[in-house]
N, CA and C atoms of all chains as a GROMACS GRO file, in nm:
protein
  570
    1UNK      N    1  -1.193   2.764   1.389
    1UNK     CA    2  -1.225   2.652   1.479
    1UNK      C    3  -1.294   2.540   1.401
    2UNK      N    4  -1.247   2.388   1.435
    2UNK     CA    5  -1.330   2.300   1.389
    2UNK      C    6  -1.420   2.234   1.501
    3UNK      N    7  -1.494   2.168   1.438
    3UNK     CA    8  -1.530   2.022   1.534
    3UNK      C    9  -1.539   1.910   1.532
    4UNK      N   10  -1.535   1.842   1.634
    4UNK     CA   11  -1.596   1.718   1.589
    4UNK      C   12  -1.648   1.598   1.642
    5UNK      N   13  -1.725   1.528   1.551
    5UNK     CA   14  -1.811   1.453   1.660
    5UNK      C   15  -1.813   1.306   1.627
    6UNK      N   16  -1.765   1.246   1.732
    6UNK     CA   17  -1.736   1.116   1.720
    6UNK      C   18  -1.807   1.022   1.796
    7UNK      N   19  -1.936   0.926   1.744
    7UNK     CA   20  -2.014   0.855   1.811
    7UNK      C   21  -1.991   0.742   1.770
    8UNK      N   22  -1.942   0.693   1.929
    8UNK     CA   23  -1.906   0.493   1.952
    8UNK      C   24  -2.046   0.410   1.982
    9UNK      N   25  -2.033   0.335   1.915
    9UNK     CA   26  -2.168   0.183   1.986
    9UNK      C   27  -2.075   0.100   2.032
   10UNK      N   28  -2.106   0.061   2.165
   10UNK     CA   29  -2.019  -0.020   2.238
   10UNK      C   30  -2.068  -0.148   2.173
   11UNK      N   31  -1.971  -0.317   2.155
   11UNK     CA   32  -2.023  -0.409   2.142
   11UNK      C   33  -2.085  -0.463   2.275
   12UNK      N   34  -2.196  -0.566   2.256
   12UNK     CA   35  -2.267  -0.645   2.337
   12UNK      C   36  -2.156  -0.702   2.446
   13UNK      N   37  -2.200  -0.653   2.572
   13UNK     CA   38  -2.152  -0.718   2.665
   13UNK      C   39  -2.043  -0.618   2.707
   14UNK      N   40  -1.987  -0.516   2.641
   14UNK     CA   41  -1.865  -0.450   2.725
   14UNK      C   42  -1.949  -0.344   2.825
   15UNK      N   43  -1.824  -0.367   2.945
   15UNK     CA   44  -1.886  -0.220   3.072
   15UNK      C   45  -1.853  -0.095   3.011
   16UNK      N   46  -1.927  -0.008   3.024
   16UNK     CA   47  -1.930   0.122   3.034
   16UNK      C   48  -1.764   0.141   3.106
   17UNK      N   49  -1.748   0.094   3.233
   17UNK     CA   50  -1.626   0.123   3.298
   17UNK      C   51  -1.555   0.116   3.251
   18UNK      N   52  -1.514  -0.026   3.191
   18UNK     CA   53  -1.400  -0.077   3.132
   18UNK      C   54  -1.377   0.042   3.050
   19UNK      N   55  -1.417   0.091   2.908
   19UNK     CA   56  -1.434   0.157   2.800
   19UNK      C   57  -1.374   0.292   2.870
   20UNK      N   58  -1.482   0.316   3.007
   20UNK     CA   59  -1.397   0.474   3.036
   20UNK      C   60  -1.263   0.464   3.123
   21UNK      N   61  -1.200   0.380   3.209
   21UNK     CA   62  -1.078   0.346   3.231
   21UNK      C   63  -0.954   0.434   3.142
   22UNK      N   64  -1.018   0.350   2.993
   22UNK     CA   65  -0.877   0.351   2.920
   22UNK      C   66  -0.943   0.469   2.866
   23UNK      N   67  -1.039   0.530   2.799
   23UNK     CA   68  -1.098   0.687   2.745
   23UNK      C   69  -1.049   0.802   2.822
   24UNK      N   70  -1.015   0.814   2.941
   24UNK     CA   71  -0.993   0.908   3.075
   24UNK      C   72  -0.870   0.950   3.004
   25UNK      N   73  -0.773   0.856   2.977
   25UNK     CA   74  -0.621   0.865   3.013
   25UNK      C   75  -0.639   0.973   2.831
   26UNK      N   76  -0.717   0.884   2.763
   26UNK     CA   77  -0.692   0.979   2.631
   26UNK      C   78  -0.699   1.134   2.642
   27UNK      N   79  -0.881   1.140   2.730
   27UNK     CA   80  -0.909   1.263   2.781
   27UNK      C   81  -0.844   1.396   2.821
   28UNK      N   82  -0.781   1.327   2.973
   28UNK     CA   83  -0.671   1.375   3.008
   28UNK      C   84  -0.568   1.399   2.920
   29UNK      N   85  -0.464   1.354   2.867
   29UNK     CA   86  -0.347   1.394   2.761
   29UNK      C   87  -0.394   1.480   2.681
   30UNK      N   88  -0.567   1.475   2.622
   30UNK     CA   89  -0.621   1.551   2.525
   30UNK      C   90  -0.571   1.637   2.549
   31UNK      N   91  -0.667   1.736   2.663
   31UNK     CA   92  -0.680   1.885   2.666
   31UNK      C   93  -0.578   1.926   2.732
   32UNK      N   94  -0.456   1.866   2.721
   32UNK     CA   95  -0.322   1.932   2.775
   32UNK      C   96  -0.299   1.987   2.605
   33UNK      N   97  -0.298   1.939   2.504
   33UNK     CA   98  -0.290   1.946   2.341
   33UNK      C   99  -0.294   2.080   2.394
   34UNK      N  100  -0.216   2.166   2.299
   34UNK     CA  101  -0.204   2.329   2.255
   34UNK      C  102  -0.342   2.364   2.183
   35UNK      N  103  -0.363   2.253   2.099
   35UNK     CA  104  -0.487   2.328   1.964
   35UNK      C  105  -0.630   2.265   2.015
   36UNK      N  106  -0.647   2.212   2.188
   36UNK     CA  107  -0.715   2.143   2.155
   36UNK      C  108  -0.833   2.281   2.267
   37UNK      N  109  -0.952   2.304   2.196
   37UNK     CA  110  -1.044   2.392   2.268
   37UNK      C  111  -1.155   2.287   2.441
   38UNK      N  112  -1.256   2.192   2.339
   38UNK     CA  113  -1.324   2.141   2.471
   38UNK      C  114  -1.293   2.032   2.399
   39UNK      N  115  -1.289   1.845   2.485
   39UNK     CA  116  -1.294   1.786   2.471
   39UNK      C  117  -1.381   1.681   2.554
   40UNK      N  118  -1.490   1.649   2.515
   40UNK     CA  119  -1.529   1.584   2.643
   40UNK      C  120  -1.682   1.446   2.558
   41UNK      N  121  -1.652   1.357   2.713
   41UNK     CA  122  -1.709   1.235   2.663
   41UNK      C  123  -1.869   1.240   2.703
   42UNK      N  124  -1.975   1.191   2.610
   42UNK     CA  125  -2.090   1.178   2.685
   42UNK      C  126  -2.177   1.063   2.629
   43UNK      N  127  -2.267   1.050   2.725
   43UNK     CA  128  -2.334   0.952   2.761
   43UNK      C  129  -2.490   0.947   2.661
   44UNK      N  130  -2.503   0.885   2.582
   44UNK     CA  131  -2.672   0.866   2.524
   44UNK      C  132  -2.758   0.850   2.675
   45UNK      N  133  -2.875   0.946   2.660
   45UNK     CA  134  -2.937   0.936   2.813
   45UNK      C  135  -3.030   0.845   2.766
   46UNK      N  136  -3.056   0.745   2.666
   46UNK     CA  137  -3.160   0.665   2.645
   46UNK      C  138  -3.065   0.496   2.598
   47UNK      N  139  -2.994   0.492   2.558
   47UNK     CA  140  -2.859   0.371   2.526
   47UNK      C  141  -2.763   0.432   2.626
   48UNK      N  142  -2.727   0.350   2.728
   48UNK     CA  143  -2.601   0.402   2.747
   48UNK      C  144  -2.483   0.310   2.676
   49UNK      N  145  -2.496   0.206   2.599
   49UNK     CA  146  -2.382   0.170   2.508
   49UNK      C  147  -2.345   0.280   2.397
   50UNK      N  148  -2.402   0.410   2.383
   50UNK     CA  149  -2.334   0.473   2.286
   50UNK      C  150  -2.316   0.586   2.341
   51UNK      N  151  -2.140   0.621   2.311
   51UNK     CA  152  -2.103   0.714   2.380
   51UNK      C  153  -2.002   0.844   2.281
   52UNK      N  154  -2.059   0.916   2.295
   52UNK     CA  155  -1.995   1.066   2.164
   52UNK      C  156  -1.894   1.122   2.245
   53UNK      N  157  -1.780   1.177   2.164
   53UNK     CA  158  -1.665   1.264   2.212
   53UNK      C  159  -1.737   1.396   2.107
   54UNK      N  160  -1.746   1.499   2.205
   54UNK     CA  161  -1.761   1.581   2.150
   54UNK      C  162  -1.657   1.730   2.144
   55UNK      N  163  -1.602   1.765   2.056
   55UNK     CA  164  -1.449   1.836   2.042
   55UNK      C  165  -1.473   1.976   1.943
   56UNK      N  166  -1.386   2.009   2.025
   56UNK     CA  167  -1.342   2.177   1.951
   56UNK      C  168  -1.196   2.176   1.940
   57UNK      N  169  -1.130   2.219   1.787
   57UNK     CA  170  -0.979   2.262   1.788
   57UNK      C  171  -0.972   2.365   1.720
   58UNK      N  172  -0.867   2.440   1.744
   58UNK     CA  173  -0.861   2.560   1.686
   58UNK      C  174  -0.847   2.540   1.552
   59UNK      N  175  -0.760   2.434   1.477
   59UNK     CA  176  -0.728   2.467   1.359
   59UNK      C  177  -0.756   2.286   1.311
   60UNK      N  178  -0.720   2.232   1.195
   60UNK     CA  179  -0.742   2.128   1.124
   60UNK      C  180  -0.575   2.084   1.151
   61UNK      N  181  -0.524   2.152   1.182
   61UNK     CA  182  -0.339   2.136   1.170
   61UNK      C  183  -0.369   2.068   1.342
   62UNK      N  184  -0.425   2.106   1.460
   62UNK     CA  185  -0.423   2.108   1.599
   62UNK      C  186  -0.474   1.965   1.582
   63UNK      N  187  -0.584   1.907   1.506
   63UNK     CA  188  -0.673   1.786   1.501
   63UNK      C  189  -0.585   1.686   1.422
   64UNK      N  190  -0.507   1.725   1.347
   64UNK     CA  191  -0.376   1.598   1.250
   64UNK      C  192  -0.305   1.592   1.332
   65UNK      N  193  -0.242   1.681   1.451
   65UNK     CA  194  -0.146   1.676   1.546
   65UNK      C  195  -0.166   1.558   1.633
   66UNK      N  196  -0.312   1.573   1.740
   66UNK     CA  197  -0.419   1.508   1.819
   66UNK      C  198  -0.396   1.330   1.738
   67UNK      N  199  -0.441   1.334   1.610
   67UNK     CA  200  -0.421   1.171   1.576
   67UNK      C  201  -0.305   1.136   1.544
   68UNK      N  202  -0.191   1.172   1.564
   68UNK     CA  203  -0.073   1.193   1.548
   68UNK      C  204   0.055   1.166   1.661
   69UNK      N  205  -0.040   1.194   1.797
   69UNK     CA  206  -0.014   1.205   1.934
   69UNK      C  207   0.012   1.052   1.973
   70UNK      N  208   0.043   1.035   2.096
   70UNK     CA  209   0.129   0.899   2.161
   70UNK      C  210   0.019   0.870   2.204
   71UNK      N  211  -0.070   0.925   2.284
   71UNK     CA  212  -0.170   0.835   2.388
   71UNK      C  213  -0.303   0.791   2.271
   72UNK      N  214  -0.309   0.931   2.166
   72UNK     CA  215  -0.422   0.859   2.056
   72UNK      C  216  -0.352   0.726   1.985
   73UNK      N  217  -0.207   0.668   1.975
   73UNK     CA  218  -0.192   0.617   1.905
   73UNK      C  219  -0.179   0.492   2.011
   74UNK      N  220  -0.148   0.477   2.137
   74UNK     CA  221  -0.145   0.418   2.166
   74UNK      C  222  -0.263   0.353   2.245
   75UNK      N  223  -0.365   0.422   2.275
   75UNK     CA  224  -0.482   0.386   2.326
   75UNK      C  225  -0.597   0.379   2.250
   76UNK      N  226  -0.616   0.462   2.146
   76UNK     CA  227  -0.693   0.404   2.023
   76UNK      C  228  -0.740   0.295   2.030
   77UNK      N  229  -0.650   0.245   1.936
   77UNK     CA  230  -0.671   0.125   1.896
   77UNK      C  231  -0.732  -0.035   1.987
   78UNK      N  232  -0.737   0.018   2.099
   78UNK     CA  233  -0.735  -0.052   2.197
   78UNK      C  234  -0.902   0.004   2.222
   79UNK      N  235  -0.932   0.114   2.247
   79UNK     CA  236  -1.060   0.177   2.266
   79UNK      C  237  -1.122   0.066   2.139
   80UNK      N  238  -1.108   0.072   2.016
   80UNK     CA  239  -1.188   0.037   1.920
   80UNK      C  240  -1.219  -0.107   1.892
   81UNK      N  241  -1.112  -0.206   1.957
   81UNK     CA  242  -1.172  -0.348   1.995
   81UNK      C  243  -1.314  -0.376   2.079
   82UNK      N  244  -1.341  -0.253   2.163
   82UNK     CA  245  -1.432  -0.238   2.248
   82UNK      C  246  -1.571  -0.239   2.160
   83UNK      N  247  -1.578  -0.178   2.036
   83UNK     CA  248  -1.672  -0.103   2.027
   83UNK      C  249  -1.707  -0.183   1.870
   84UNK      N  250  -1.817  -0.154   1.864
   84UNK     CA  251  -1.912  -0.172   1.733
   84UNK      C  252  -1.903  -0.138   1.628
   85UNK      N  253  -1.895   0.001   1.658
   85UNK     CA  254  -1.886   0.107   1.532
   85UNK      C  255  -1.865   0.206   1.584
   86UNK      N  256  -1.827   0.311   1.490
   86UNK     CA  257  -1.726   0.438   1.529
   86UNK      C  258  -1.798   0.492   1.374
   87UNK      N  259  -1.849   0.618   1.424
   87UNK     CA  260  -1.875   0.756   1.289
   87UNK      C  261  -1.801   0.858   1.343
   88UNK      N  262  -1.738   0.915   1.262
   88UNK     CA  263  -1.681   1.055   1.281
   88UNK      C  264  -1.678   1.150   1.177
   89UNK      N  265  -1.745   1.260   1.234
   89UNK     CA  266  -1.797   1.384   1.154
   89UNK      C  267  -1.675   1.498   1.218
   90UNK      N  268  -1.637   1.581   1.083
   90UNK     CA  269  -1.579   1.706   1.109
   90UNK      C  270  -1.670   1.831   1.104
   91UNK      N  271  -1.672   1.911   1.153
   91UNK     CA  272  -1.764   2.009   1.097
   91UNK      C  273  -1.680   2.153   1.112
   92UNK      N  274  -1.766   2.252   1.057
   92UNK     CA  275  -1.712   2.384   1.047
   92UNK      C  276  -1.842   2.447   1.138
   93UNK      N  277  -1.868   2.533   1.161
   93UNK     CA  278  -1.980   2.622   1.239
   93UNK      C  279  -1.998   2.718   1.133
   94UNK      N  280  -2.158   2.685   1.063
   94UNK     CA  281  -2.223   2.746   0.980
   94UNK      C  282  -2.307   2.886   1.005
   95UNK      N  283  -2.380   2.849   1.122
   95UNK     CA  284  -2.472   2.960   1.204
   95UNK      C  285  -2.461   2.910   1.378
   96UNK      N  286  -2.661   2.014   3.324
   96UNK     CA  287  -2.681   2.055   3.190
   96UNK      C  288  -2.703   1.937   3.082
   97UNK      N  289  -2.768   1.929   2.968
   97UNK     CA  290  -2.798   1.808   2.885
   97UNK      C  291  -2.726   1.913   2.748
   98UNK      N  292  -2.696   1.777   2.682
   98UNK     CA  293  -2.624   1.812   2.488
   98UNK      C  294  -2.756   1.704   2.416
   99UNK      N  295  -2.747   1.813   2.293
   99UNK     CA  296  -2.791   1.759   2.194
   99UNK      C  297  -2.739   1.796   2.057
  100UNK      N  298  -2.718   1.632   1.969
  100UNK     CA  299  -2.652   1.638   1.852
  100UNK      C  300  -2.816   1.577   1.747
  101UNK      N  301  -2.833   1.708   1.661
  101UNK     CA  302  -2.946   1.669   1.534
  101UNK      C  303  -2.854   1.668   1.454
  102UNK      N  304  -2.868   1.552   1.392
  102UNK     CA  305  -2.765   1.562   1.237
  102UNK      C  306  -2.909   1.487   1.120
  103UNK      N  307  -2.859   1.588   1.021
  103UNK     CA  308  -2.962   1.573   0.909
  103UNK      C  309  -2.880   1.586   0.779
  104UNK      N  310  -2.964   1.483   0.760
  104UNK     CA  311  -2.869   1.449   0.580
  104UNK      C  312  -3.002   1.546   0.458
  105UNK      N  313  -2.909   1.610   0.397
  105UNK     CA  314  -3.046   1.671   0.311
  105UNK      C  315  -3.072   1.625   0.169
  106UNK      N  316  -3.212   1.648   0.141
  106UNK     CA  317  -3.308   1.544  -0.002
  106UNK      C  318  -3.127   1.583  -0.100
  107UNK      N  319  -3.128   1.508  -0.190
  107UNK     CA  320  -3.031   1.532  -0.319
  107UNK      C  321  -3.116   1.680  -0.385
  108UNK      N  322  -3.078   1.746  -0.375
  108UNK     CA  323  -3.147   1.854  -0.509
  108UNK      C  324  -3.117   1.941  -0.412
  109UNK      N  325  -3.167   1.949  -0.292
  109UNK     CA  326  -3.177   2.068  -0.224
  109UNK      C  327  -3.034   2.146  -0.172
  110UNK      N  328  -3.104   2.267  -0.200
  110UNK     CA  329  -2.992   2.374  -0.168
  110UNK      C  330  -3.004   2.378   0.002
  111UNK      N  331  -2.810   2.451   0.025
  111UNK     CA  332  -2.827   2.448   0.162
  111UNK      C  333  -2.849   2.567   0.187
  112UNK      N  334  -2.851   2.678   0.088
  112UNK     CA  335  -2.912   2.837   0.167
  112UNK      C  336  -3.065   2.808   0.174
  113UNK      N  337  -3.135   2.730   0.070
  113UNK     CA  338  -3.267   2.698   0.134
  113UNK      C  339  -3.270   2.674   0.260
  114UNK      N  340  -3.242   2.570   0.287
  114UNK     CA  341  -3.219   2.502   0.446
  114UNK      C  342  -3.194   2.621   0.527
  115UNK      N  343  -3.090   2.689   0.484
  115UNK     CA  344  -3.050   2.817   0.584
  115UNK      C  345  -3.133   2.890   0.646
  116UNK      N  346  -3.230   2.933   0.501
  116UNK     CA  347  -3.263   3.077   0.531
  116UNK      C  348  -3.422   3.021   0.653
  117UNK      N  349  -3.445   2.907   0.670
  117UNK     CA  350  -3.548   2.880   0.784
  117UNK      C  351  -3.486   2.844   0.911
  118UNK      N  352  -3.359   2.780   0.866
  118UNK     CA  353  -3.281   2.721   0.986
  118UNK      C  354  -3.230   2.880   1.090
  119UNK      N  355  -3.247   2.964   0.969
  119UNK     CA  356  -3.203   3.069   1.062
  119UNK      C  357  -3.266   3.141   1.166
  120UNK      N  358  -3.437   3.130   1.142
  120UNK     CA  359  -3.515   3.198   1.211
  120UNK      C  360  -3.516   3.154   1.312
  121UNK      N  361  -3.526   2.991   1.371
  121UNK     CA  362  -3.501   2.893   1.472
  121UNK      C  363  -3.414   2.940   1.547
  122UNK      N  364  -3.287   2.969   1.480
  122UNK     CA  365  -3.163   2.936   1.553
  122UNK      C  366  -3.180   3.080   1.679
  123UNK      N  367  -3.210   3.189   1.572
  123UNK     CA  368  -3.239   3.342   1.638
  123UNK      C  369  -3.328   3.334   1.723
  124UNK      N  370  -3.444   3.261   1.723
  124UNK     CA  371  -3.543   3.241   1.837
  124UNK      C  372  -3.505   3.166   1.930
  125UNK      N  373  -3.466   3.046   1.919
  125UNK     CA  374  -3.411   2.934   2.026
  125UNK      C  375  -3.302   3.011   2.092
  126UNK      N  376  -3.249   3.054   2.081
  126UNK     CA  377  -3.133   3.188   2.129
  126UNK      C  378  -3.130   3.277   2.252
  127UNK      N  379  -3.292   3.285   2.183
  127UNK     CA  380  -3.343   3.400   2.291
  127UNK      C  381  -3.400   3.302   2.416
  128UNK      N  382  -3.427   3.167   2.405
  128UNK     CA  383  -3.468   3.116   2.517
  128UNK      C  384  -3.416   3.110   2.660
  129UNK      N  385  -3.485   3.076   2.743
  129UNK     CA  386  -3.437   3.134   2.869
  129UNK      C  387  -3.311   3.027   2.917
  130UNK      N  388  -3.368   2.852   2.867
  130UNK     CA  389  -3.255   2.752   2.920
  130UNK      C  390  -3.192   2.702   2.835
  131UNK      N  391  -3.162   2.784   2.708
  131UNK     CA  392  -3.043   2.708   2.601
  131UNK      C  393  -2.887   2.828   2.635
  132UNK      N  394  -2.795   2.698   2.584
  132UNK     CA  395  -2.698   2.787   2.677
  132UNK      C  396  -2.636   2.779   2.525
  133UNK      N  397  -2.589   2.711   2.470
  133UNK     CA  398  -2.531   2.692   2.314
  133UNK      C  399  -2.646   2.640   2.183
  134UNK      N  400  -2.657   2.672   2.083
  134UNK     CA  401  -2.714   2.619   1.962
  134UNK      C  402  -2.665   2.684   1.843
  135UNK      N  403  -2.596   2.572   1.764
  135UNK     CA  404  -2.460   2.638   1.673
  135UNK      C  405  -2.539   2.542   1.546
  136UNK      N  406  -2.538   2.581   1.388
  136UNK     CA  407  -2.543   2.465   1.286
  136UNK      C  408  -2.397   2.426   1.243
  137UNK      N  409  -2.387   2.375   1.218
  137UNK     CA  410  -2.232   2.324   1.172
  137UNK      C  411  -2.247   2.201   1.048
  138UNK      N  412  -2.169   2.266   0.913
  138UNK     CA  413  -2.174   2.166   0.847
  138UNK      C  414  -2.100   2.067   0.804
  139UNK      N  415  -2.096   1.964   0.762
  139UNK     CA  416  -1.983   1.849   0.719
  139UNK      C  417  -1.889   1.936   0.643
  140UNK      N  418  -1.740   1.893   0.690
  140UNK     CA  419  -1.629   1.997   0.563
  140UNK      C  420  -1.607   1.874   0.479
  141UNK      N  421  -1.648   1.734   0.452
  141UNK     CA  422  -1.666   1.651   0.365
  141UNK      C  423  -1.808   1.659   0.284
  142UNK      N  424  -1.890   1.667   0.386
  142UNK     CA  425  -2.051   1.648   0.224
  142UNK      C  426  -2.119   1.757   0.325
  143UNK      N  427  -2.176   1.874   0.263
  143UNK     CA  428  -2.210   1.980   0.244
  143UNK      C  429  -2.382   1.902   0.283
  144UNK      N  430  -2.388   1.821   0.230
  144UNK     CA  431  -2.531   1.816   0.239
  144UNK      C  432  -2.591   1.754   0.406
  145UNK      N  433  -2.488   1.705   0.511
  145UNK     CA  434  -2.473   1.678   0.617
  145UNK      C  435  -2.481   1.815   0.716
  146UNK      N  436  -2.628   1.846   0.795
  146UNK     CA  437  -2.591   1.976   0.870
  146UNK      C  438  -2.582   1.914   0.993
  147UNK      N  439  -2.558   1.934   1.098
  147UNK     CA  440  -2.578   1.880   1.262
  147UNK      C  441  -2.590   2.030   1.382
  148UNK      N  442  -2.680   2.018   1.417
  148UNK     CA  443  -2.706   2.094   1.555
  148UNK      C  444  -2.688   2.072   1.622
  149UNK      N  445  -2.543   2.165   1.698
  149UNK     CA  446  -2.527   2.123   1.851
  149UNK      C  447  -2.541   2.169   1.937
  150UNK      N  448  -2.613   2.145   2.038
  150UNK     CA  449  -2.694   2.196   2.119
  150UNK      C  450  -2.698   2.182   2.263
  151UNK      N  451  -2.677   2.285   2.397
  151UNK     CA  452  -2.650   2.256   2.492
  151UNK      C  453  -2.770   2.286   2.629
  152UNK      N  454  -2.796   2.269   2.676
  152UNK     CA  455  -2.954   2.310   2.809
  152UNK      C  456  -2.954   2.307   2.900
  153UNK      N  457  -2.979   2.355   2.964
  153UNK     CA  458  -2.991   2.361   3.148
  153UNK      C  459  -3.031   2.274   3.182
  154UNK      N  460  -3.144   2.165   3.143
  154UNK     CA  461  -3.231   2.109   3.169
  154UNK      C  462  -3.298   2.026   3.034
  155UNK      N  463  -3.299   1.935   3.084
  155UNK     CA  464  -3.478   1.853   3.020
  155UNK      C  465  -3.612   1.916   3.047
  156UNK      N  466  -3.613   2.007   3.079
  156UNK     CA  467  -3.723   2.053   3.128
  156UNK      C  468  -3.736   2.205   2.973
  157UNK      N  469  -3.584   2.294   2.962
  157UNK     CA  470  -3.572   2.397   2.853
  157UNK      C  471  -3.597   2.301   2.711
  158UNK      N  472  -3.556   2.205   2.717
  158UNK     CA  473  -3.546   2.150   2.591
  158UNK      C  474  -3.724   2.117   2.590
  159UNK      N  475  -3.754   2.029   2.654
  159UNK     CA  476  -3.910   1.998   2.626
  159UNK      C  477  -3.982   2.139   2.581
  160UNK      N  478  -3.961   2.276   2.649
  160UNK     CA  479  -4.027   2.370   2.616
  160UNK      C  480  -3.988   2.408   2.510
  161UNK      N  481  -3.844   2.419   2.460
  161UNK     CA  482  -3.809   2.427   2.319
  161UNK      C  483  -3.874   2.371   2.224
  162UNK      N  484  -3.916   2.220   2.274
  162UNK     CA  485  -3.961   2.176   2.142
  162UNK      C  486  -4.124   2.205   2.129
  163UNK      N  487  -4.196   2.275   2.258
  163UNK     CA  488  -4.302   2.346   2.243
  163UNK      C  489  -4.330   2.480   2.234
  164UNK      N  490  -4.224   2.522   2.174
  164UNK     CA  491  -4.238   2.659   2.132
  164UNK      C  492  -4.273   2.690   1.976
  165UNK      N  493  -4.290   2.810   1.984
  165UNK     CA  494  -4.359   2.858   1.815
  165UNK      C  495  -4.278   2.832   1.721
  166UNK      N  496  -4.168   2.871   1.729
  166UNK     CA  497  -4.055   2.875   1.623
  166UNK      C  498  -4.044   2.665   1.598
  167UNK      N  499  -4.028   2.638   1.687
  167UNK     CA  500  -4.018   2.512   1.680
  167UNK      C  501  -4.128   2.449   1.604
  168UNK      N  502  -4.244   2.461   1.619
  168UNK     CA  503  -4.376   2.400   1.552
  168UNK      C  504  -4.404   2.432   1.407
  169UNK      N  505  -4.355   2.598   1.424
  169UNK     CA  506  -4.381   2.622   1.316
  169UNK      C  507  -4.321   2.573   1.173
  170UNK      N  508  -4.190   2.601   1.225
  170UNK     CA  509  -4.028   2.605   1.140
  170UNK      C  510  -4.003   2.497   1.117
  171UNK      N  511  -3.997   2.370   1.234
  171UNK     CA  512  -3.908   2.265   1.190
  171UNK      C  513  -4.017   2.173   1.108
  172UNK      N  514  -4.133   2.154   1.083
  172UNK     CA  515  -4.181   2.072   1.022
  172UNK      C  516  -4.172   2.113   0.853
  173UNK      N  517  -4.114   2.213   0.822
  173UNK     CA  518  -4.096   2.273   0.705
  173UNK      C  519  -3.936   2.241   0.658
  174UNK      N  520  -3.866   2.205   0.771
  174UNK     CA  521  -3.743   2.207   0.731
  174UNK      C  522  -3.728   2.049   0.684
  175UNK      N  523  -3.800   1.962   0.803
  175UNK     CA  524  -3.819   1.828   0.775
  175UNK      C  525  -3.825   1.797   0.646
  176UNK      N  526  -3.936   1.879   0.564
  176UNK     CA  527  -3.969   1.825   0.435
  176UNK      C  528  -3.850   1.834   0.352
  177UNK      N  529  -3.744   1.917   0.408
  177UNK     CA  530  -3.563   1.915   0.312
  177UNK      C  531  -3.494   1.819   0.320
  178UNK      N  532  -3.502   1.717   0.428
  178UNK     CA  533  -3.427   1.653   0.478
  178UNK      C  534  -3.469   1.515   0.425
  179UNK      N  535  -3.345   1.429   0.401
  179UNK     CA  536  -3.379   1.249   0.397
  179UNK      C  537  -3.367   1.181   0.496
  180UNK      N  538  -3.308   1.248   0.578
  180UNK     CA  539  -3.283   1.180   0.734
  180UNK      C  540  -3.257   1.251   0.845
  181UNK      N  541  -3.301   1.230   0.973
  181UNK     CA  542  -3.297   1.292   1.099
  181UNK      C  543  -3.256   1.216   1.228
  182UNK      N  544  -3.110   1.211   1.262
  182UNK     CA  545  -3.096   1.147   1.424
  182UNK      C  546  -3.076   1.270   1.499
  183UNK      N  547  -3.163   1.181   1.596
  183UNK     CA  548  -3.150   1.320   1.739
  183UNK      C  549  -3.069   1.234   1.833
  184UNK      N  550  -2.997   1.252   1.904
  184UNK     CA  551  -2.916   1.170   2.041
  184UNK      C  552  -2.948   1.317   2.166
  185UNK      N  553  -2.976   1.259   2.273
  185UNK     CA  554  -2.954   1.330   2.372
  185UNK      C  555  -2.867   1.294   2.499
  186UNK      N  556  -2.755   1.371   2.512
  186UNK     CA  557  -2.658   1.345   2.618
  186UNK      C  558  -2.602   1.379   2.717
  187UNK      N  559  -2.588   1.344   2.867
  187UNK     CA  560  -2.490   1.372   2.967
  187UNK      C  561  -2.354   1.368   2.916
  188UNK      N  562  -2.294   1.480   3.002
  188UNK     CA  563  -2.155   1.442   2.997
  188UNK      C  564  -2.112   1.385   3.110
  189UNK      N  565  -2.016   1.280   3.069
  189UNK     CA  566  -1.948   1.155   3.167
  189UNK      C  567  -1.792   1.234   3.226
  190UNK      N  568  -1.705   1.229   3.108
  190UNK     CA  569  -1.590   1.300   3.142
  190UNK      C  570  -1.570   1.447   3.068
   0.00000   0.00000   0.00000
């Protein structure tokens, strides 16, 4: 299993709504994915302009598939006009 | 339920079984607590020296006691001294 964790800073001035509108539809298509374990969006309880996807896939092959996919490719990019900055960490589970 | 992501970048020199072998006593105690439901370390599969804790709670209320518990007081101010950097985010989930 991998993970991974992907934290957005929204730019100045975008809604929360707007941002989750078009995030839902990714959501949704996500966890239909074969390799894909949890996928889910959350909220900074102190900023709510920054918002983490936090993910489980079974394999690194399930996660190349996922960015590879129609709705990541087509809604992406569109998510990331929204936003500030984007970090994304892979991880393995150590302990 | 509340998430929490600690990600810690560690000093240059330091080993990560150092880090381990305290990170481990934490992890085994926080475990046993009554309102943590997940607490996993997971490390970067790009830089090794990147650990992140992810962490899941019943409550704001388990976590505050978490962070007033023994293991916590004792342990993490020792681990601190490994580390060059520390973000904590605390989060709802939206979708």
């Amino acid at each position: 299993m991998i993970k991974v964790v992907c934290k957005v800073k929204l730019k100045p001035g975008v809604k929360i709504e707007e941002y989750l509108i078009m995030a839902r539809e990714v959501i949704s298509e996500t966890r239909k994915e074969k390799g894909c374990i949890t996928y889910t969006l959350n909220e900074d309880s102190h900023d709510p302009t920054i918002l983490t996807m936090l993910e489980e896939w079974v394999d690194e092959e399930a996660l190349n598939e996922h960015n590879k996919s129609e709705h990541v490719i087509k809604i992406v990019p569109e998510l990331k006009k929204l936003r500030e900055s984007t970090e994304i960490n892979i991880y393995r589970e150590v302990e």
